[in-house]
C-alpha positions as CSV (number, residue, x, y, z in Angstrom):
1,X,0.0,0.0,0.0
2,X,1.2,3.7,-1.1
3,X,0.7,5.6,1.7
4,X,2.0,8.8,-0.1
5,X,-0.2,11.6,-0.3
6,X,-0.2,15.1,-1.5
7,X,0.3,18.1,0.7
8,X,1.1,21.8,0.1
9,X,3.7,23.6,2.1
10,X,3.6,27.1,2.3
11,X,7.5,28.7,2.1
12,X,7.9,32.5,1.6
13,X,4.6,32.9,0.5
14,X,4.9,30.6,-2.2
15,X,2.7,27.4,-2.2
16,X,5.1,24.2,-2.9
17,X,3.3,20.4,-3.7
18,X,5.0,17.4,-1.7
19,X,4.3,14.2,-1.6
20,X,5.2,12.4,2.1
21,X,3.8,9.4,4.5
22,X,1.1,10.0,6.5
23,X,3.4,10.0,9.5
24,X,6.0,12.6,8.0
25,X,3.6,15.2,7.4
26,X,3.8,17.4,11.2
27,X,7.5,17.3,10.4
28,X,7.2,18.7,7.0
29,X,4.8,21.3,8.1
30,X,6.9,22.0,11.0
31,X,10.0,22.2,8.6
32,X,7.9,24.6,6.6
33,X,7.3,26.8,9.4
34,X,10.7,26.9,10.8
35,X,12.0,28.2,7.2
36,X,9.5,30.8,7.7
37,X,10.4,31.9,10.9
38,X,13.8,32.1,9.9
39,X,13.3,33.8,6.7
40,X,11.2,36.5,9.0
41,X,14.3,36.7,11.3
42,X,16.9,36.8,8.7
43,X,14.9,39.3,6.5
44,X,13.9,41.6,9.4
45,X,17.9,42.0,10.5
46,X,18.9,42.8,6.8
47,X,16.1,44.7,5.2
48,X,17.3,46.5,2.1
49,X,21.0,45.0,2.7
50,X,20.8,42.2,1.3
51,X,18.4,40.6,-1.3
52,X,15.8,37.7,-0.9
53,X,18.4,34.7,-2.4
54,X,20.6,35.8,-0.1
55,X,18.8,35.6,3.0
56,X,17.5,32.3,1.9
57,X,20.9,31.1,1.5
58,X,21.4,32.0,5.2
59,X,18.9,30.6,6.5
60,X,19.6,27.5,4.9
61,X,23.2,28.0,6.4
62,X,21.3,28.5,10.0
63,X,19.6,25.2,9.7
64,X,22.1,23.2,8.3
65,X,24.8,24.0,10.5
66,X,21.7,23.1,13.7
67,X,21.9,19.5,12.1
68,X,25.3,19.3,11.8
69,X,25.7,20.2,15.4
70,X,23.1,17.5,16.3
71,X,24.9,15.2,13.8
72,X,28.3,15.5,16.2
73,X,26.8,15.4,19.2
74,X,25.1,11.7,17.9
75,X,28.5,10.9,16.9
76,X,30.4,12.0,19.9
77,X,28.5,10.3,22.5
78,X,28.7,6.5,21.4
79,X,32.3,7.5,20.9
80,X,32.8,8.8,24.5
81,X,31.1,6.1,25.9
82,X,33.6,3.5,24.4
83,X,36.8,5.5,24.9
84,X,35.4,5.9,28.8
85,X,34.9,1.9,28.8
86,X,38.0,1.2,27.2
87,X,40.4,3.4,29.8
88,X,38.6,1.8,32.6
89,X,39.6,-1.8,30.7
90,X,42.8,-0.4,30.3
91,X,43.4,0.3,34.1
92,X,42.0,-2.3,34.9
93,X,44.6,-4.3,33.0
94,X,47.5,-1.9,34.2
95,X,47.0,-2.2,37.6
96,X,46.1,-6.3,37.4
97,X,49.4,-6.8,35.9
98,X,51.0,-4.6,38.3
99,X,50.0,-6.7,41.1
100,X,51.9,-9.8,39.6
């Protein structure tokens, strides 16, 4: 079963078609209306400095570099966690082999 359907997303006042599951759709919308916000914020801070395309690139900079953030902070954590297990083997080993 296709459970695709057709929504419209709203993005600087233009109307955009997607198709997404059922279950994506409050993160699309969501998505859509965190551009928005952005593009408000971006646009109100450099009115008549800078041009639409330019804001949107920054914007899209702003919410890229958020994921990449979250994207490290994944990464680093499983990491930690094993280099913290591994010292503790480590010692553990040291100060075994110490005793002998």
């Amino acid at each position: 079963m296709n459970d695709k359907f057709k929504i419209q997303l709203r993005i600087a006042g233009k109307q955009y078609p997607l198709f997404c599951r059922r279950d994506d759709e409050r993160i699309f919308r969501a998505a859509a209306n965190l551009i928005n916000d952005k593009l408000l914020q971006y646009g109100n801070r450099y009115q008549g400095v800078v041009d639409e395309k330019d804001i949107s690139m920054m914007v899209a900079c702003d919410i890229a570099s958020s994921k990449m953030r979250l994207l490290d902070q994944q990464n680093e954590t499983p990491a930690y966690k094993k280099i913290e297990e591994l010292n503790a083997e480590l010692e553990k080993f040291i100060e075994d082999e110490l005793k002998y």
